[in-house]
Structures are given as structure tokens and as C-alpha cells.
C-alpha positions in Angstrom: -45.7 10.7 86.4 -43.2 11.0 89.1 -41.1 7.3 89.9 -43.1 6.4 93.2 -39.9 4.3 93.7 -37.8 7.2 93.6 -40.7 9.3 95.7 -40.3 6.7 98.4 -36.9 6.9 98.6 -36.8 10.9 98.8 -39.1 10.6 101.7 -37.3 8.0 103.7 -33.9 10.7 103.1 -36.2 14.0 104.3 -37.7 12.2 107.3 -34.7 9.9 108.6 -31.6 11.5 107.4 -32.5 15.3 107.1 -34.9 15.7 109.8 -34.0 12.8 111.8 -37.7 12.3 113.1 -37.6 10.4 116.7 -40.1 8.7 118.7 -42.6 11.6 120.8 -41.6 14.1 118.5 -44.2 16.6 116.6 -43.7 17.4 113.1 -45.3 20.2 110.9 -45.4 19.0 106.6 -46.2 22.6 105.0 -47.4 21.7 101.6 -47.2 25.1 99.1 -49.2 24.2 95.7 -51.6 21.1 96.2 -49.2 19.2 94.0 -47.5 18.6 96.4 -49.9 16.1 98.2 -47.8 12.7 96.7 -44.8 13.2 98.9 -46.7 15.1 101.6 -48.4 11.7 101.7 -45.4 9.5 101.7 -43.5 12.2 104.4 -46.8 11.9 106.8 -45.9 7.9 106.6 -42.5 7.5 106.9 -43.1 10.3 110.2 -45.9 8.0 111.8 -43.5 5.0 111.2 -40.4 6.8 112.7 -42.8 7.3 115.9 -43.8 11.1 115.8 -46.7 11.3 118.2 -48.0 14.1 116.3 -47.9 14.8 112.2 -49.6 18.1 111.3 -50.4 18.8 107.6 -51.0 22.3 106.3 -51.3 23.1 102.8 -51.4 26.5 101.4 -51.8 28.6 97.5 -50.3 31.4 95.9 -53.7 32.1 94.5 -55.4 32.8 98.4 -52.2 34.4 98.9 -53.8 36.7 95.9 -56.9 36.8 96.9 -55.7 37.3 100.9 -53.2 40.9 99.2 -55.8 42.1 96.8 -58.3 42.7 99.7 -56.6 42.5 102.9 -56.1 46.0 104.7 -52.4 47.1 106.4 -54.6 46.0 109.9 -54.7 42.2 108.5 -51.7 41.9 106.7 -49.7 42.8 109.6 -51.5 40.9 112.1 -50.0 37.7 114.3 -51.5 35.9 117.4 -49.9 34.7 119.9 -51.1 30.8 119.2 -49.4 31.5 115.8 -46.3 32.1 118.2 -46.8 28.9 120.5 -47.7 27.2 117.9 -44.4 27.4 115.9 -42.5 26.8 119.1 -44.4 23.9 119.7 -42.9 21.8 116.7 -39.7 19.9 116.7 -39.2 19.7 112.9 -40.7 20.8 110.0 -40.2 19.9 106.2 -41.7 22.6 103.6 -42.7 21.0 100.0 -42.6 24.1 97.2 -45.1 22.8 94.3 -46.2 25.9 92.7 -48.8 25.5 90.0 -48.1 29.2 88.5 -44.9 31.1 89.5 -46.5 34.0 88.3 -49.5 34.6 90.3 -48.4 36.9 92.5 -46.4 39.2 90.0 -49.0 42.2 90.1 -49.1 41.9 93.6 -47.6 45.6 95.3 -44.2 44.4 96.8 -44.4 47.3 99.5 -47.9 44.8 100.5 -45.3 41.7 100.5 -42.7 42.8 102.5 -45.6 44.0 105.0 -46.7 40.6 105.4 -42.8 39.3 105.6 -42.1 41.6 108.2 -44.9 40.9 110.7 -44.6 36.9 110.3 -40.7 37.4 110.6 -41.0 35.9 114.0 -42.4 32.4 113.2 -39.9 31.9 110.2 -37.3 32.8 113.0 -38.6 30.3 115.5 -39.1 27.4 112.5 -35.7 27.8 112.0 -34.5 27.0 114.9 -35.5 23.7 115.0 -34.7 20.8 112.6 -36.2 21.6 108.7 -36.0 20.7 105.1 -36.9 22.6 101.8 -37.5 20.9 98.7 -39.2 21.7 95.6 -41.6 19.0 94.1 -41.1 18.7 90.7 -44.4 20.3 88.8 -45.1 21.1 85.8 -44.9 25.1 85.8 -41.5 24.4 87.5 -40.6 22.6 84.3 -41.7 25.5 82.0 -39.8 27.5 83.9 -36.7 25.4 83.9 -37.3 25.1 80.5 -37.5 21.6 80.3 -39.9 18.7 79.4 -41.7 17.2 82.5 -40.0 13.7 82.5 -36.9 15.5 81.8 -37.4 17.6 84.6 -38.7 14.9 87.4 -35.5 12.8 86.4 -33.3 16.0 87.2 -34.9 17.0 90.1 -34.3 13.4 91.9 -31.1 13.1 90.6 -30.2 15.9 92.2 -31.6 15.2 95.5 -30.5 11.6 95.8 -27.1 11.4 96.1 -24.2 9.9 98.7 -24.7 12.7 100.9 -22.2 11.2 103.7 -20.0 10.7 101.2 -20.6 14.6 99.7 -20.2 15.5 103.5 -16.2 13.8 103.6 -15.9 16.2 100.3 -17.0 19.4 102.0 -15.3 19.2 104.9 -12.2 19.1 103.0 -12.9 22.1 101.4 -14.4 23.7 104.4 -10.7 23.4 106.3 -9.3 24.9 103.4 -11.5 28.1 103.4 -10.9 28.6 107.1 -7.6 29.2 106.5 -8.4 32.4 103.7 -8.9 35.7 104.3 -9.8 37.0 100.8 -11.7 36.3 97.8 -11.6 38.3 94.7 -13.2 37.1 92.0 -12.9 38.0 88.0 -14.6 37.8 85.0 -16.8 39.5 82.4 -18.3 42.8 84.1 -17.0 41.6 87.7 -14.2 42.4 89.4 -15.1 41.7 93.2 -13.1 41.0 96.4 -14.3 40.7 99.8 -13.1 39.4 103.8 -13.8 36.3 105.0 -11.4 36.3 107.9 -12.7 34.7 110.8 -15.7 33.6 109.4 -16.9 30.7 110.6 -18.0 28.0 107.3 -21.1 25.5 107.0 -21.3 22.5 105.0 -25.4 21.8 103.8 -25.5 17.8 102.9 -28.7 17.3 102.9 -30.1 18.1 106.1 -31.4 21.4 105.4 -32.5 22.0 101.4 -32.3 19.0 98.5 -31.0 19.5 96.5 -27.9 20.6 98.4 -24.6 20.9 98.0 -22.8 23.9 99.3 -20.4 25.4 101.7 -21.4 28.8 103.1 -20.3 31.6 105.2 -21.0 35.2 105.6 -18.8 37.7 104.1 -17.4 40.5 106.7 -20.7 42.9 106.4 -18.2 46.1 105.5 -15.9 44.5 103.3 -17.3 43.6 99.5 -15.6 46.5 97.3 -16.1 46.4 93.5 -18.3 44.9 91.0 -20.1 41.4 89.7 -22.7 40.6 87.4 -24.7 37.4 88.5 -25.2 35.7 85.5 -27.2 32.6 86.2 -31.2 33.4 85.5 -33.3 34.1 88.7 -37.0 34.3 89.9 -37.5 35.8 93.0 -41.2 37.8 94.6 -42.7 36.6 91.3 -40.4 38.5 89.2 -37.8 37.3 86.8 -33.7 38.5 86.0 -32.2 37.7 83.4 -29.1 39.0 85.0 -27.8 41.6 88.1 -25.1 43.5 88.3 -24.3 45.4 91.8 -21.7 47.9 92.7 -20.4 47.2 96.2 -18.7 49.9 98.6 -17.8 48.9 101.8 -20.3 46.1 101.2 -23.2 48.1 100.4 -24.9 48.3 97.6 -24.2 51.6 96.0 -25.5 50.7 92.8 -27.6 48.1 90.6 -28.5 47.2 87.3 -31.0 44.6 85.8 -33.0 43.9 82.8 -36.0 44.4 85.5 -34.5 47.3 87.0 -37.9 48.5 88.7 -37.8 45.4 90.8 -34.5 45.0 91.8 -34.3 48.5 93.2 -37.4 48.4 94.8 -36.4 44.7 96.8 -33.3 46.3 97.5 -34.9 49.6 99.3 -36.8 46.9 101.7 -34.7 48.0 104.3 -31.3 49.0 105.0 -30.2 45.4 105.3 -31.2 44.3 102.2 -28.4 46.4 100.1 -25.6 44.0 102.5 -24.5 40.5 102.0 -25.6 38.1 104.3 -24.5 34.8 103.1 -21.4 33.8 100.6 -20.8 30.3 99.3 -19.6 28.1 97.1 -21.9 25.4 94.9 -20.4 21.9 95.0 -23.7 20.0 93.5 -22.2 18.7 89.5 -25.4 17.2 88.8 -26.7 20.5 88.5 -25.0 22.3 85.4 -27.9 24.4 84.1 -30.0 27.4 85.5 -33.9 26.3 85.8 -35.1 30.1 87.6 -35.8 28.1 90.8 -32.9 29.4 93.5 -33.3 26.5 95.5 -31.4 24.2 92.0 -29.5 26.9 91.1 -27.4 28.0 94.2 -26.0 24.3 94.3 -24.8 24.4 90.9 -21.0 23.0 90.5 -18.3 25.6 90.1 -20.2 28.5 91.1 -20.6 30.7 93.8 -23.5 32.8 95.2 -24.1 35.6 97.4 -27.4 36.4 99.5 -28.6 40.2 99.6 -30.3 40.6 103.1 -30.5 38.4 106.2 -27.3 36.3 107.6 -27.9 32.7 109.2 -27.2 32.4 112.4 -24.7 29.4 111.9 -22.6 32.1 110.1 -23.6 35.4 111.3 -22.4 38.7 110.2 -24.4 41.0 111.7 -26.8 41.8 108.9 -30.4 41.7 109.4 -33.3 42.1 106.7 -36.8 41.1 106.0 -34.8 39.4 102.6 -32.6 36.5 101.9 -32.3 36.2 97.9 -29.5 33.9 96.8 -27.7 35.4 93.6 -25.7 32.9 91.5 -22.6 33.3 89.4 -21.3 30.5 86.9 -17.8 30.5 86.7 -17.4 29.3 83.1 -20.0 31.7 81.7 -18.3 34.7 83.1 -14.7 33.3 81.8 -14.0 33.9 85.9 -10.8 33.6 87.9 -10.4 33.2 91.9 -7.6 34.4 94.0 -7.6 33.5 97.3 -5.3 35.6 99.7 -4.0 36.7 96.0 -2.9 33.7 94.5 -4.8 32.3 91.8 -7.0 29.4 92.7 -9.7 28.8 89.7 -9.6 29.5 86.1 -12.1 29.2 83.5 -13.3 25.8 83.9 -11.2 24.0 86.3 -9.5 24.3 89.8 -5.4 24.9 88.9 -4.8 25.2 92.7 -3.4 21.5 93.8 -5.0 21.5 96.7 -8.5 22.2 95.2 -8.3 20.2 92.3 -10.0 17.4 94.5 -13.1 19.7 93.6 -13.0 19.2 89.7 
């Protein structure tokens, strides 16, 4: 059973340090998996006691999103009304809570009738995200299976991973975020990779809680054109209900020329979503070293210290690039397990297991 001391405290950091809920303000809790009704419970308190004059609850399940694409016709799947619209604008924050009770559910379902769906409710995703929002996934116990770990084990991982200093963690970032302004290239080594890419005039964005928990990351976009060679993410992934074990993509000019996976069928297929989708939208850097081990669940595993990742698809808008795509899907590569070096403007900043560049080493 989940500490309701620790559950308390994760909902006072969601609703007064990541959303910053304010007097008169209207807040939208999005609850997907009814297991996530604890802390759906304790967020619609601490919102009523920060003085939100309105708290909407909506909870949703992967298995009427099964029902909904085994029946649904093209007609309903791409229909959106405008009080979906006005709706979504209406909000000044919202917090999603992931709590899936079967992260397979949806694995038969076509993925052309998925990124249907994606694409006509692109809009209200667009508009959420304008406004203040957190993402956090409830610890559960299919999200333990999957992360291979025992259920106490996993609750105690989950908040320690969550509840850290993040102003301190902030002070940390920004360091590092200086430093990257000031490079122009990455290229990155290792087993089965041998990558480099642009970041030159890119702008950088620390994430310290105010957007996912866990967090821990700095981002930026990559110069769409720029990513030339190859890399082989290494760090497990589940993404549309599938699972990779690994993925390895060859990059021209920063597409996508060509891929490999141990579910090969898939990856190609979410790749040909749309032209976008074969171009980076996002590089970072993970910074979270409470996080040391893959668990399948993108949100943990893109914060894992001493790693990087790249997103396939859609840039945000706080570090565009120009790329556009009805996909955003976060591969991660583990330095250590790839044996990787990093050269930054072409002298050698990481090797192996540590930072060897002085003025990184603040970051081991």
C-alpha cells in the first residue's frame, strides 16, 4: 500500500510547486487507470485548499479505449466538437495521473486506427499544453511487472524519484544548461553508435519538476537536418502498447533512412506515421541518479542519470526545430551500457562511466 504520508506530500509538490494552483483558477485532474483515484483524491484537496474555484475530475480506461477502436468507424474516430475546443481553452492547469492496470490492452489494436484518433484530437493536446501541467505515473501494480520489480519495491522507487530538492536540482541544471549553450556539436560513441549532430543556436530547457515527476533533464532540439550516422538506443521501451528491447536508426541529414528492432514491424510502421516522425524533435540529457535502471515506462526512463535521449516526431515549442508529427517517443541511451564517449565541439567530454571534462565533473 502506497505511504499516504509520502502520497500527501507528492500532492502538495504537483499542485503548489509544479502547477502553482492560485485563487479563481480552474483545474482539470485527468485520471488514466482508476487506480489512480488515491492521489486524484489528495490533488482535488490540496486544489480546493489553494483556492481553485473550479476542480474537474475525469477519469478514463484503456479497455473503453478498446472497446471505443474495435467498433468505432473512421466518422467517430476522427470526430471533435467545438465544446471539446472551448473546453480545453477554458482550463488554467491541468495534472494527468498514468495508472494503467494492463499496459497491454491495446496491443492488437490497428496502429493506422491510433494515429487516426491522435491526429484529429491533436488540437486539444496542443491547447493543454499551453497552459500550466504535470505528468506523473501512479505507481500500480502492472507498472511494477513491467518494471520488473516487486510492488513495495516499486512504490518506494517511484517516490524516491519524484521527491527530491528540486530547487536545489534547478541550481544544478542551470549550470549545465550555460555550458551547453555555448556547444555546437555532439557526437556520441559506443557499441553500434557512432552519431553526431548540431545544436548551434539552440535554445536549452531545464524540467525540475514543474512539468513530469519524475524529472530531471535538460532538453533542446537538435538542428532538424543535421543528425548523420548511427545509435542503437539501448535502454528497454514500451511505447503504443508495443515493447523494444532495443532500436537502432540510421540518420542522414537527420532523417531516418533506416531502422532496426527486435519488433521491427512496429517500429517501421510508427515511423511511416508521417513525414515528421522519421526527424528528431527533442535531444536531452538525463540528470535524475536515483533512477539507474530501465522499468519500460518512458516517463522513469528518460531521466535516468548519465544518459541521453532523443524524441522521433514532434519538437516543443520551448525548443522548436521546426519538426512537426502526430508522435513524440522519447528513446533512451545508457552511457555505461554502450561503453559510450561524448565529444563536444570534438574534444572529449564523457567516458565510460564518468564526466573527465573539469567542467562537467560537477555532474558525476
Amino acid at each position: 500500500m502506497v505511504d499516504k504520508h509520502k502520497l500527501a506530500k507528492l500532492a502538495d509538490v504537483i499542485t503548489n510547486y509544479s502547477i502553482a494552483v492560485k485563487k479563481g483558477e480552474k483545474i482539470l485532474l485527468r485520471g488514466y487507470g482508476f487506480d489512480s483515484y488515491p492521489l486524484i483524491k489528495e490533488l482535488y484537496r490540496e486544489c480546493i485548499k489553494a483556492g481553485a474555484i473550479q476542480v474537474d475530475v475525469r477519469f478514463s480506461h484503456d479497455e473503453m479505449s478498446k472497446v471505443f477502436f474495435d467498433h468505432a468507424n473512421k466518422e467517430q474516430m476522427e470526430y471533435l466538437s467545438d465544446l471539446d475546443k472551448k473546453v480545453a481553452e477554458s482550463y488554467d492547469a491541468m495534472v494527468q495521473i498514468v495508472a494503467d492496470a494492463n499496459p497491454y490492452e491495446m496491443t492488437d489494436v490497428d496502429i493506422k486506427k491510433i494515429q487516426t484518433v491522435q491526429k484529429s484530437r491533436k488540437i486539444l493536446g496542443e491547447i493543454l499544453h499551453k497552459k500550466r501541467w504535470c505528468l506523473f505515473y501512479y505507481p500500480t501494480i502492472a507498472s511494477a511487472m513491467l518494471a520488473k520489480k516487486s510492488l513495495d519495491e516499486w512504490e518506494e522507487f517511484v517516490f524516491d524519484s519524484c521527491l527530491l530538492n528540486w530547487k536545489e536540482e534547478e541550481k544544478m541544471q542551470i549550470k549545465f544548461k550555460e555550458l551547453m549553450l555555448k556547444v555546437k556539436e555532439v557526437r556520441v560513441t559506443g557499441e553500434e553508435t557512432d552519431m553526431t549532430l548540431s545544436i548551434a543556436g539552440q535554445k536549452w530547457k531545464t524540467c525540475c519538476g514543474k512539468r513530469n515527476l519524475p524529472d530531471g533533464e535538460i532538453f533542446t532540439a537538435p538542428v532538424r537536418t543535421s543528425a548523420n550516422g548511427t545509435i542503437r538506443f539501448n535502454v528497454p521501451t514500451h511505447y503504443q502498447s508495443q515493447d523494444f528491447d532495443w532500436v537502432k536508426l540510421w540518420m542522414k541529414d537527420g532523417k531516418v533512412i533506416k531502422e532496426e528492432s527486435n519488433n521491427q514491424k512496429a517500429l517501421t510502421e510508427i515511423l511511416n506515421t508521417d513525414p515528421g516522425a522519421r526527424y528528431h524533435g527533442e535531444f536531452a540529457f538525463g540528470l535524475n541518479n536515483n533512477i539507474k535502471q530501465g522499468t519500460r515506462q518512458i516517463l522513469f526512463d528518460e531521466k535516468m542519470g548519465k544518459s541521453l535521449h532523443m524524441a522521433l516526431g514532434r519538437c516543443y515549442e520551448e525548443c522548436p526545430n521546426g519538426n512537426d508529427s502526430n508522435i513524440h517517443w522519447d528513446m533512451i541511451y545508457r552511457f555505461e551500457w554502450a561503453g559510450a564517449e561524448l565529444y563536444f565541439d570534438g574534444k572529449k567530454v564523457y567516458s565510460k562511466t564518468k564526466w573527465i571534462d573539469k567542467r562537467f565533473e560537477f555532474l558525476n
